[in-house]
C-alpha positions in Angstrom: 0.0 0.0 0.0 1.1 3.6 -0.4 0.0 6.2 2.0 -1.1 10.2 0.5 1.8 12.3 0.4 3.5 14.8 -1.0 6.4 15.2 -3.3 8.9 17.6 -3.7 8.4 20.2 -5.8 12.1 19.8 -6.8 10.8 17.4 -8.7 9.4 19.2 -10.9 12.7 19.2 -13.1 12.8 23.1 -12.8 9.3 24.1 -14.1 6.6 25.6 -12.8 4.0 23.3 -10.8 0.9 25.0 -12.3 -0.6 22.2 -14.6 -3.5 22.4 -15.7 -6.8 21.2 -13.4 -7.6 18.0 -13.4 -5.4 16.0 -15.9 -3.2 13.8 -14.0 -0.3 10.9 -14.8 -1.3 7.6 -15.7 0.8 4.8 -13.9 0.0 1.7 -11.6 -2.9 1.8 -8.9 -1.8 2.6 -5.0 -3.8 1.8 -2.0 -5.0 4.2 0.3 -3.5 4.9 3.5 -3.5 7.6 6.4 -3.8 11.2 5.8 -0.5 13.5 4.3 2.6 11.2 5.5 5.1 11.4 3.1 6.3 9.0 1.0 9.1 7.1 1.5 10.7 4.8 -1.4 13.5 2.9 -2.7 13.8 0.9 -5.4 13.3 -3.0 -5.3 13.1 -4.3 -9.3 16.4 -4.6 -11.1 17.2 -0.8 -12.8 17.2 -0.7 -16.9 14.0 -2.9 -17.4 12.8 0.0 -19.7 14.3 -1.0 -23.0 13.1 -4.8 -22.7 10.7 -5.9 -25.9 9.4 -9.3 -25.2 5.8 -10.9 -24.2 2.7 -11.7 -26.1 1.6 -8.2 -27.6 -1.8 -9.3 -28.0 -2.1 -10.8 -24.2 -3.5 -8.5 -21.3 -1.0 -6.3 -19.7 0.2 -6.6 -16.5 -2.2 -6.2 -13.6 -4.6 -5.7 -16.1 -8.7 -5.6 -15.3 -11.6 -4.9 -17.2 -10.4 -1.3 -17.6 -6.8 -2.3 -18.8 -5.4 -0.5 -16.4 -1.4 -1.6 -16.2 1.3 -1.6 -13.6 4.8 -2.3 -14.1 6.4 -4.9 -16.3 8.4 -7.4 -14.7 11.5 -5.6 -15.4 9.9 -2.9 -13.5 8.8 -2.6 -10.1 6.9 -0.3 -7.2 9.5 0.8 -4.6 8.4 -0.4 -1.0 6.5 1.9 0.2 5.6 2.9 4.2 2.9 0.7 4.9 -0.4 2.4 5.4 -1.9 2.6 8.6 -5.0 4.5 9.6 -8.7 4.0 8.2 -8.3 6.0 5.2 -7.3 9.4 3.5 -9.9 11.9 3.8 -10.7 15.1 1.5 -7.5 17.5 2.2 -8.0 21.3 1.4 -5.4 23.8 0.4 -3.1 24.0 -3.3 -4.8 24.1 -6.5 -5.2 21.3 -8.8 -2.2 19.9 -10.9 -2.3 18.7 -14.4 -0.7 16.0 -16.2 0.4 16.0 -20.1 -0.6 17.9 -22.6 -3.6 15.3 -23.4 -6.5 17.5 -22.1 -7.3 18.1 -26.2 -10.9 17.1 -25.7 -11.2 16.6 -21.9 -10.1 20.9 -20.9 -9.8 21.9 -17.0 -12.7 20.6 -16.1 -15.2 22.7 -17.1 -17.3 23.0 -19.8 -15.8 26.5 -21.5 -12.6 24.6 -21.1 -13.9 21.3 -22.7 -15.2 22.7 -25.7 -12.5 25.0 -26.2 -10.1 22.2 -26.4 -12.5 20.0 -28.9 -12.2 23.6 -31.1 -9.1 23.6 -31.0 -8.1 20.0 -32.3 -11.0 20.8 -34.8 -13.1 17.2 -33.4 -11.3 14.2 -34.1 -8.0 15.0 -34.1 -5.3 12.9 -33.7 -5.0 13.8 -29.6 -1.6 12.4 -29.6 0.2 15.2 -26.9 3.4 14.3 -28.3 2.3 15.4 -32.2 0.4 18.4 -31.0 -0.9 18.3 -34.6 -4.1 21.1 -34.7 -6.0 20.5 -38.3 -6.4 23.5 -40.3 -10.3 23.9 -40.3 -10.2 27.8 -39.8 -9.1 30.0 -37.8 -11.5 28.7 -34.7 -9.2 25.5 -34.7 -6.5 26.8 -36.1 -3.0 26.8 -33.0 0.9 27.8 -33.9 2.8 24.7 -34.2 4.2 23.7 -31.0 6.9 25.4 -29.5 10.4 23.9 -30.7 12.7 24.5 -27.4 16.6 24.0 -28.1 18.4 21.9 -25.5 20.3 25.0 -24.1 22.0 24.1 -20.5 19.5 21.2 -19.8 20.6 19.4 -22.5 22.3 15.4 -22.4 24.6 14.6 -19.9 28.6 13.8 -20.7 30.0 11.0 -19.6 31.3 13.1 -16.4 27.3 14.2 -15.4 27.9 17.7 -16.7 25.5 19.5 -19.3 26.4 19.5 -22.4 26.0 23.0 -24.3 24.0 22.9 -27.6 24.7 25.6 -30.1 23.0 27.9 -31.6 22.6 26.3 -34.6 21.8 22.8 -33.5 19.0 24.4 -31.2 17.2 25.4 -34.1 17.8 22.2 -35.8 15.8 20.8 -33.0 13.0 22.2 -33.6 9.5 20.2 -34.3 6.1 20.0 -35.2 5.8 18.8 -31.7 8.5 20.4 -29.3 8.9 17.0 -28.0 12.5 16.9 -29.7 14.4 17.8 -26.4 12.9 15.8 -23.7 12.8 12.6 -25.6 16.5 12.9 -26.9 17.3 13.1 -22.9 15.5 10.6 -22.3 17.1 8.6 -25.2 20.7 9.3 -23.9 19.9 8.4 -20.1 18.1 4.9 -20.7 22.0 4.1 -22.2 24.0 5.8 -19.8 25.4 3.3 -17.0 25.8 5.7 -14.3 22.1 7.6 -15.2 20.5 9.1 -11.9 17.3 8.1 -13.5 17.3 4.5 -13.6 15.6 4.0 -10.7 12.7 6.2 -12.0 13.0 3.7 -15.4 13.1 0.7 -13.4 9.4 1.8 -12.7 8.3 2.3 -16.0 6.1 -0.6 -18.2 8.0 -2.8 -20.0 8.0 -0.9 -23.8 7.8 -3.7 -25.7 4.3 -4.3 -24.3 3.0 -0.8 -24.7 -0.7 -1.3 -25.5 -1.5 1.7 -27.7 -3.0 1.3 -30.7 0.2 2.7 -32.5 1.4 -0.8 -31.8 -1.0 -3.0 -33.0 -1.1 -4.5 -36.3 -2.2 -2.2 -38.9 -5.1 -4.9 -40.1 -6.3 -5.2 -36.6 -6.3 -1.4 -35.6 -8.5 -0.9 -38.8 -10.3 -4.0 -37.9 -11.6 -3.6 -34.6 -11.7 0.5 -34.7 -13.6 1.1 -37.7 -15.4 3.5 -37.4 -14.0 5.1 -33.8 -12.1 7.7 -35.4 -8.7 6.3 -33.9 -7.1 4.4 -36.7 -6.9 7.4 -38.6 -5.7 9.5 -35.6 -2.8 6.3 -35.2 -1.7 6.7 -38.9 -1.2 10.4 -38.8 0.5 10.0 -35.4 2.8 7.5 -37.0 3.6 9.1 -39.8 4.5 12.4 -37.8 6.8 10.7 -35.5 8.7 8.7 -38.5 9.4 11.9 -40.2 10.8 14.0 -37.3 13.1 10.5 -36.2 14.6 10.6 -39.6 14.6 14.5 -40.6 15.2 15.6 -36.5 16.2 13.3 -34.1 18.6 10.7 -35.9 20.8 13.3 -37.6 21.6 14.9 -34.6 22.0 11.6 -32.4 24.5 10.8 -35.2 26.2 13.8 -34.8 26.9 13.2 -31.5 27.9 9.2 -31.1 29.5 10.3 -27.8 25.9 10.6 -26.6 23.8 8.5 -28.0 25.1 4.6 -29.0 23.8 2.8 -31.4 21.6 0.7 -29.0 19.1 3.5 -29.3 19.1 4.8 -32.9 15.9 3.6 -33.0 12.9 4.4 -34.8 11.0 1.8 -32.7 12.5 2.6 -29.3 11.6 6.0 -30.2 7.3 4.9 -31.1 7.9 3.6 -27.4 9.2 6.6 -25.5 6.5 8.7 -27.5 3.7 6.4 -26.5 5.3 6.6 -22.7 5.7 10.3 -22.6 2.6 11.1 -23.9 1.1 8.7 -21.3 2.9 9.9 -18.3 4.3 13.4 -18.6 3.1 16.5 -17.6 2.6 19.7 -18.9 2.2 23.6 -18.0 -1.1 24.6 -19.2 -1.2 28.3 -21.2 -3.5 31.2 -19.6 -6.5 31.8 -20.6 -5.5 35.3 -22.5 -2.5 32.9 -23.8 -5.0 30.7 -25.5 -3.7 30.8 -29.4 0.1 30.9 -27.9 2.0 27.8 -28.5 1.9 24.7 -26.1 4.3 24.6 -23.2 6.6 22.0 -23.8 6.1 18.3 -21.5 7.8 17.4 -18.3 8.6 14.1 -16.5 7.2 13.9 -12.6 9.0 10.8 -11.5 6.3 9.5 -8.6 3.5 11.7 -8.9 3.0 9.4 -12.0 1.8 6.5 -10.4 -2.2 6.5 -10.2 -4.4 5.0 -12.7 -7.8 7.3 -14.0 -11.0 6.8 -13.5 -13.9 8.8 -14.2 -15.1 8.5 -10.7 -12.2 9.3 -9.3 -11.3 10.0 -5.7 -8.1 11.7 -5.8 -7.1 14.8 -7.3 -3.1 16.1 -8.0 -2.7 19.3 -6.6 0.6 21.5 -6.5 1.7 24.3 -3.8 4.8 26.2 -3.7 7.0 23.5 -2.4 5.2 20.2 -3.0 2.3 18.2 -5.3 0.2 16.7 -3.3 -2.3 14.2 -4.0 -5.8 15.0 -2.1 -8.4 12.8 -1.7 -11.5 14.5 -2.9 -14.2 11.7 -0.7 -13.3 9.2 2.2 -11.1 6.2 0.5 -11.1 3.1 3.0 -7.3 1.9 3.9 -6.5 -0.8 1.0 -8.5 0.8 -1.4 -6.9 2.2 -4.5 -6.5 5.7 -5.0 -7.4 7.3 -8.6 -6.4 10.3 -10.3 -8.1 11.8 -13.0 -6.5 12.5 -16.3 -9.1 14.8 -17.5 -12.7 14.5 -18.8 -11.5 11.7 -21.3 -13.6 9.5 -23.9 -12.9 6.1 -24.3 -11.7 6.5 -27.5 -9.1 9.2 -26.2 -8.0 7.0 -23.1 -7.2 3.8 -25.3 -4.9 6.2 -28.2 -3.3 8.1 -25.8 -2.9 5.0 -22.5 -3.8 2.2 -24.1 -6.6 1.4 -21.8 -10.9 2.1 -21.6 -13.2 2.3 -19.2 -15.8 0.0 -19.7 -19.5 1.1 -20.2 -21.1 2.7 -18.6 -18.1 4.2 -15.9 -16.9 6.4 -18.3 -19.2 9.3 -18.0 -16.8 11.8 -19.8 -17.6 9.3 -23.0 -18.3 10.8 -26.5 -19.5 9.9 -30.3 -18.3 12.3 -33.0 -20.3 13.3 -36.0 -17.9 14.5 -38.8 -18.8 17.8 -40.1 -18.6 17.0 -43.3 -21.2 14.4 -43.0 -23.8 16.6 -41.8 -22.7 18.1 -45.4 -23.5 15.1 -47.0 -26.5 14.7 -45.3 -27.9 17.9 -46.2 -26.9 17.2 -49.9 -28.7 13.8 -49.9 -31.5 16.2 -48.9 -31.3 18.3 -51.9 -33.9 17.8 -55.2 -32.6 19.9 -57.9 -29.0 21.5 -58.7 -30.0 24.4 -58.0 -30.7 23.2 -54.1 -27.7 21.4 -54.1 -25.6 24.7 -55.1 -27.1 26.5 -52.4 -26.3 23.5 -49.9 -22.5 23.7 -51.2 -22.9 27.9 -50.6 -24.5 27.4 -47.2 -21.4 25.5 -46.5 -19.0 27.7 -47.7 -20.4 30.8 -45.5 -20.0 28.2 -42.5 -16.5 27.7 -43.2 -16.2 31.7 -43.3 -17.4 32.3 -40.2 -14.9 28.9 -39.0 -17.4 26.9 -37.7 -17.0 24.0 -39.3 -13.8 22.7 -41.4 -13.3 19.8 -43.9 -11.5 17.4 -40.7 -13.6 18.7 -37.7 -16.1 17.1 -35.9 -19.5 17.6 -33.9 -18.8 16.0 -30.2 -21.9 14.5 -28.3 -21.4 13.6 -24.8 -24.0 11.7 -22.6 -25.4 14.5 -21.7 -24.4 17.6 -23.6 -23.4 18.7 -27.1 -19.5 19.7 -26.3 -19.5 21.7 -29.7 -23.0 23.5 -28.8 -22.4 26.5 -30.7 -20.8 24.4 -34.2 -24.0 22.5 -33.9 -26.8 25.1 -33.4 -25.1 27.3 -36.0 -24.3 24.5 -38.9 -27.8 23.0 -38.4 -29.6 26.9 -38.4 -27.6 27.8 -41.8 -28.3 24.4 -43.4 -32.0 24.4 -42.7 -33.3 27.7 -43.1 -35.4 29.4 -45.7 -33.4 30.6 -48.8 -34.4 34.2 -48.4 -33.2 34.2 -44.8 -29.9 32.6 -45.6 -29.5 35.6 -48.3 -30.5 38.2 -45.3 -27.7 36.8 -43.3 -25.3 36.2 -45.8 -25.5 40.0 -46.4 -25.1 40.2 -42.7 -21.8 38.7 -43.2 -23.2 36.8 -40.4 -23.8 39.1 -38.2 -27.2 38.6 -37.3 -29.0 38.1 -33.9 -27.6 34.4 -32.7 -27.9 35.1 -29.1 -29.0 32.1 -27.3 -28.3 31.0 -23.1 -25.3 28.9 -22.9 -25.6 25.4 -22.1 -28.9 25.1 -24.0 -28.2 22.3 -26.0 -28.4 19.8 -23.0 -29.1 15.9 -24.9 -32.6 16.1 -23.2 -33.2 19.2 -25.1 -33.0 18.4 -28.8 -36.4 17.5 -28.8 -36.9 21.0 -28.8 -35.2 21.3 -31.7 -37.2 22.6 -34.8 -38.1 19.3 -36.7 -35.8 20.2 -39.9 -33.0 20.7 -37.9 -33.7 17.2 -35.9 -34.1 15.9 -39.3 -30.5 16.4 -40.8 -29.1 15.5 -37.5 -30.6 12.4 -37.3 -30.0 11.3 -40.7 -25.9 12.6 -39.9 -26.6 10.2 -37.4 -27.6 7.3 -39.7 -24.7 8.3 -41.9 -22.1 8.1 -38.9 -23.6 4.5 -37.8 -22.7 3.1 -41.3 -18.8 3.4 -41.0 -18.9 0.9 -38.0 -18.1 -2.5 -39.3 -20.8 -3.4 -36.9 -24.3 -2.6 -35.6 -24.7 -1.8 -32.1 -27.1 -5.2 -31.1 -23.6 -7.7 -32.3 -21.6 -5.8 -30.0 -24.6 -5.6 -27.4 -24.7 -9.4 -28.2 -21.0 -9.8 -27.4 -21.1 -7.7 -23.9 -24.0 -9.7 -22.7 -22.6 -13.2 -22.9 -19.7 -13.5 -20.5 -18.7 -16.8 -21.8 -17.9 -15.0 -25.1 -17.0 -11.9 -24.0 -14.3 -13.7 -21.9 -12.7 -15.3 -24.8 -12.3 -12.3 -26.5 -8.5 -11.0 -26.8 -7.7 -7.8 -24.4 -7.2 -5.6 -27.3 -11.1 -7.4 -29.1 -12.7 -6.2 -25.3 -11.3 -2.6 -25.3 -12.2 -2.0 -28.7 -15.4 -3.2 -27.9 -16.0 -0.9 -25.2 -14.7 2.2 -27.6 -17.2 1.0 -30.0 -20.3 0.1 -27.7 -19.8 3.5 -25.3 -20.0 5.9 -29.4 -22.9 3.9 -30.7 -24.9 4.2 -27.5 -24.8 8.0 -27.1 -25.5 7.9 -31.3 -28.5 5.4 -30.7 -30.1 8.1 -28.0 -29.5 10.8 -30.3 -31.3 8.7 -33.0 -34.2 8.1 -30.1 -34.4 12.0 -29.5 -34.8 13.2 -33.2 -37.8 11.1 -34.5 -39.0 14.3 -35.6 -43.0 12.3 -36.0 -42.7 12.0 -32.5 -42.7 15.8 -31.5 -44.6 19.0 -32.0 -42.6 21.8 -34.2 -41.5 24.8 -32.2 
């Protein structure tokens, strides 16, 4: 068991401890234990499991469950810890909430503005991969600077002797990235081979990399197989294809110009999939102000032990930082024995399994979303069309959308359980796509500036009934549209979660893809439920 405590905000490897609220690291489960005691540890697992690649890829990981949530690979284990004692941890006040990673690209601080700015942002369905930090270009609403490229500087590799190793000016702008991940994984890279690294307890702790369970690393044929339709194989392939070219155009040139850093042992392309998939799993990262909001992302930082917890929805514990510690607060009474969770954000399923590897399975995830591609509601409204001329004036209702950025050719609608995340996307696309041709004219020579007041939070799920019935009636119809890039209808996959027998002979990776799938067409099969426009009145 491990007991509450704090941790030094030395830690912090010289950056400021203001993450952003309620994202936190994912890592192995802890027990609860007595209120605030520190933490005492050392190190009982062999050091320099991290670069082991062996195991059954396809097998459940490690202290896996029905969430997939993994500890440690045997080449990796939990420090002893000071036995709990005590009935529990109970809610602790002071600090604000820490963050963790820059993976809150759908989930936000924890509030709603915050949750829908981040789904603008990534323009929908993004690929939410923190280390590719790759924003779609669907207008200026989505649109974000490339990340920021930091150089090395004086925190760059260590020499053999432990002392920095100054990077020049020239080689500092070398370094820079689509992602600004450069830095931190070539130090990474050059302390997993150094003998005498200070780290290698901290990488003793890590999961065995060869048995990363992202969907990076399953076979192409499967991802496409069992994801169909969840919007993550194409999120993998543009995340692998990112991370190939800044290894060969970035990364390998200057590790080759420096051999006296970096051996051969990790000139690696795949070594280098596997620290991406681990940073962007476990790192932390300074959130941006709110006036900082189209400023490049801070870059990601390693928290050795404050990224031990596994997520959960529910969670009972939340990271919080002060001026000389993070602490981790439990936010209800957690009985002694009891693991403790963190919370990496408000994440969908589909989120949690790219970016961890892992789901919750239905219904726990609360935070779970379906996305409708914008540019299916296009089609839908074209299918709706008669004559050319109706079409053309679909394509120009479109167009004047796209001007006023709320909608792009690669963003996405986002329906939660209970609320429509992109509220004001919606409302607008569906109000310009349905209405009368005069009025579209009126705005148009508005430049869309006309009266679209309306009370935030409106479009609750249990209010699109309300909905005018030409508005339900694309909607659902984008609905139908969406269903049909599944490879399978929700009652075989309701069939398959119903009979334990089967469900239990099921590969790990066949169950959380289930879940991913099941948790999207459940929230699409309400939405189908609320707009039967024959079933309500027209406002």
């Amino acid at each position: 068991m491990f007991s509450v405590g704090t941790i030094p905000a030395s830690a912090n490897t010289g950056r400021s401890a203001a993450w952003t609220p309620k994202q936190a690291p994912r890592g192995s489960g802890a027990g609860a234990g007595p209120e605030t005691p520190e933490v005492a540890a050392r190190s009982t697992g062999p050091p320099g499991g991290a670069l082991s690649d062996h195991g059954d890829p396809d097998e459940a990981p490690t202290g896996g469950g029905a969430c997939g949530r993994r500890r440690p690979g045997s080449c990796g284990r939990f420090p002893e810890l000071v036995p709990a004692g005590g009935a529990g941890a109970e809610s602790q006040g002071g600090g604000q909430p820490a963050g963790h990673g820059g993976r809150l690209r759908h989930g936000g601080p924890g509030e709603r503005a915050g949750r829908r700015a981040a789904v603008r942002g990534t323009a929908g369905r993004a690929p939410v991969a923190a280390h590719l930090l790759h924003w779609r270009p669907a207008g200026a609403r989505w649109a974000r600077r490339r990340a920021r490229a930091l150089g090395l500087g004086g925190a760059g590799p260590r020499g053999r002797a432990g002392a920095l190793t100054p990077v020049s000016p020239s080689e500092r702008g070398a370094l820079q990235s689509q992602s600004g991940w450069v830095p931190l994984l070539l130090a990474l890279l050059h302390e997993l081979q150094a003998p005498a690294s200070r780290w290698r307890p901290y990488f003793a702790l890590w999961p065995e990399l060869g048995r990363l369970e992202h969907p990076m690393f399953w076979p192409e044929e499967q991802r496409r197989c069992l994801l169909q339709g969840t919007g993550v194989p194409e999120a993998v392939e543009k995340d692998l294809a990112n991370i190939r070219s800044e290894y060969h155009s970035i990364v390998l040139p200057f590790m080759e110009a420096h051999p006296d850093l970096f051996s051969l042992r990790v000139r690696s392309l795949e070594l280098y999939h596997q620290l991406v998939a681990l940073v962007m799993a476990y790192s932390f990262q300074e959130p941006l102000e709110e006036e900082e909001d189209e400023k490049e992302p801070n870059s990601p930082v390693m928290v050795p032990a404050a990224d031990i917890l596994n997520h959960l929805a529910n969670h009972n514990a939340n990271l919080e930082y002060s001026a000389n510690c993070l602490r981790m607060v439990a936010t209800q009474p957690i009985p002694k024995g009891h693991e403790i969770f963190n919370t990496y954000g408000q994440m969908a399923n589909w989120q949690l399994i790219h970016m961890y590897g892992f789901v919750e399975p239905y219904p726990d995830n609360t935070d779970d979303t379906a996305d409708i591609q914008m540019v299916t509601v296009r089609e839908a409204a074209l299918q709706g069309t008669k004559t050319e001329a109706e079409r053309l004036l679909a394509y120009e209702r479109w167009d004047f959308l796209c001007k006023l950025e709320m909608v792009g050719e690669e963003g996405a609608f986002v329906i939660g359980r209970e609320e429509v995340l992109t509220e004001e996307e919606l409302i607008t696309t569906l109000k310009v796509l349905c209405m009368p041709a005069e009025e579209f004219r009126e705005l148009k020579d508005q430049d869309g500036g006309g009266d679209n007041k309306r009370e935030e939070g409106s479009l609750t799920i249990t209010n699109i009934p309300k909905l005018k019935a030409s508005w339900r009636q694309l909607l659902r119809n984008s609905v139908l549209l969406t269903l049909q890039t599944y490879a399978t209808d929700l009652k075989t996959d309701q069939d398959l979660l119903s009979n334990k027998e089967v469900y239990a002979q099921l590969s790990w990776r066949e169950q959380q893809a289930l879940q991913v799938r099941y948790g999207q067409k459940m929230i699409l099969h309400q939405l189908l439920e609320l707009t039967q426009v024959g079933s309500f009145p027209v406002p």
